[in-house]
C-alpha positions in Angstrom: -128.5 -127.8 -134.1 -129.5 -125.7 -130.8 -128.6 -125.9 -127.0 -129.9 -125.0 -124.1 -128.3 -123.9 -120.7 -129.6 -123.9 -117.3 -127.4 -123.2 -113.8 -127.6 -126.3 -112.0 -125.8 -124.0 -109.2 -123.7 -120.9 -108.3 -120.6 -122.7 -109.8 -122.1 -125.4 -112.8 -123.7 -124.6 -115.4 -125.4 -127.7 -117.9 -125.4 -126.9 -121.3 -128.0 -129.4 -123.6 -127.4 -130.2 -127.2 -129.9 -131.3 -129.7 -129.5 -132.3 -133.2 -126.7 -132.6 -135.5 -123.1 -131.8 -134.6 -121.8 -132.1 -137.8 -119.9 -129.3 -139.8 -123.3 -127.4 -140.3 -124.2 -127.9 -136.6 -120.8 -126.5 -135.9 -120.6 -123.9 -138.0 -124.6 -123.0 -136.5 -123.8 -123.1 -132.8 -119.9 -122.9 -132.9 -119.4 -119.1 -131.6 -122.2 -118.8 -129.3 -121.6 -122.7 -127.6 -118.2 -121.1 -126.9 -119.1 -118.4 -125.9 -121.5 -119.5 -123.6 -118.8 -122.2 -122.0 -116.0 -120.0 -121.5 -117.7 -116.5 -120.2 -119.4 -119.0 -117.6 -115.6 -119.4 -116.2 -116.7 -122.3 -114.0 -117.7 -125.9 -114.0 -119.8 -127.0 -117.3 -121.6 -129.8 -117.7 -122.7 -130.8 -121.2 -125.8 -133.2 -121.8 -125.0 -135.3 -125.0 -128.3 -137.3 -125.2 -129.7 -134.9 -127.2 -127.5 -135.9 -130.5 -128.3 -137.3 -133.1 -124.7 -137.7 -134.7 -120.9 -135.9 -134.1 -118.6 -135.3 -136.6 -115.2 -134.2 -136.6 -115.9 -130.3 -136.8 -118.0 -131.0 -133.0 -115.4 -133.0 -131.8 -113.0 -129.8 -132.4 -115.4 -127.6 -131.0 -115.4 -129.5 -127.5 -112.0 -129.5 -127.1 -111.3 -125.9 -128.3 -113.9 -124.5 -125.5 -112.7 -127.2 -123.2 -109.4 -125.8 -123.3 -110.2 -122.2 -123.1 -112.5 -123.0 -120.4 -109.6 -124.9 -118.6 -107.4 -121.5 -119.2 -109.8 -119.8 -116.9 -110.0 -122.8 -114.0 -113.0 -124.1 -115.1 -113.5 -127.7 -116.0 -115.7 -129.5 -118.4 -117.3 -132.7 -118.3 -119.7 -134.4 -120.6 -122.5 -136.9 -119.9 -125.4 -139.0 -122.1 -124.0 -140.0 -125.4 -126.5 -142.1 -127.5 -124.7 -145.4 -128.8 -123.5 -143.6 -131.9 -122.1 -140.6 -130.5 -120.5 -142.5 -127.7 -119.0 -144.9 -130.4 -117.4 -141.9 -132.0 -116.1 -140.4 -129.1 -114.6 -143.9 -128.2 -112.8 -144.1 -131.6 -111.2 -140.7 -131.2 -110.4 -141.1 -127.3 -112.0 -137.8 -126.1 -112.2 -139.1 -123.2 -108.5 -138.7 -122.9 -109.0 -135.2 -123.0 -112.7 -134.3 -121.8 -114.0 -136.5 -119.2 -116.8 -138.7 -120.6 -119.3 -140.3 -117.7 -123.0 -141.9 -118.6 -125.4 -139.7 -116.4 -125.9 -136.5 -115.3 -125.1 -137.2 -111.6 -122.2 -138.7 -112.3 -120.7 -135.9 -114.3 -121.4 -133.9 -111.3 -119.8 -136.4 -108.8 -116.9 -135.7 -111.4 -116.9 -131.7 -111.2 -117.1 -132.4 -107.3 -113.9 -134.3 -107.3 -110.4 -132.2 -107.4 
């Protein structure tokens, strides 16, 4: 499990997964995803296509740095889910508490929105 980040802008800043968010993805990419998320204090955009399957233990960590993030006025809003990853996040309702959109121009339209 790895990411990458890239500032789309001054204020959003896209953060791409790739592999496995399971509990060893977590576990792997846990401190410094959160890190990464929350010391950007502004609005994060996180590309899901790059998954290949999300358990419970990246669900958590989504929320967790979603909410921190939040703390510090920043929002988060997350785009691309293959069909397996999307079911999940469907089953648990994330998108209750993370907004969920299909493309990368729309989860910006999103963080453009007040």
């Amino acid at each position: 499990m790895d990411f990458d980040l890239t500032q789309r802008d001054a204020n959003v800043v896209c953060v791409r997964l790739r592999g496995r968010l399971d509990s060893a993805g977590a576990d792997s990419i846990g401190t410094r995803f959160t890190a990464a998320v929350v010391s950007s204090a502004q609005q994060v955009v996180v590309d899901l296509s790059g998954l290949s399957f999300l358990a419970s233990m990246g669900i958590r960590l989504f929320i967790s740095s979603a909410r921190a993030l939040a703390q510090q006025g920043g929002r988060l809003v997350m785009f691309g889910a293959p069909e397996m990853v999307q079911t999940v996040l469907d089953h648990v309702a994330l998108d209750q508490m993370i907004p969920i959109v299909a493309t990368e121009t729309q989860a910006l339209e999103r963080l453009a929105r007040p």
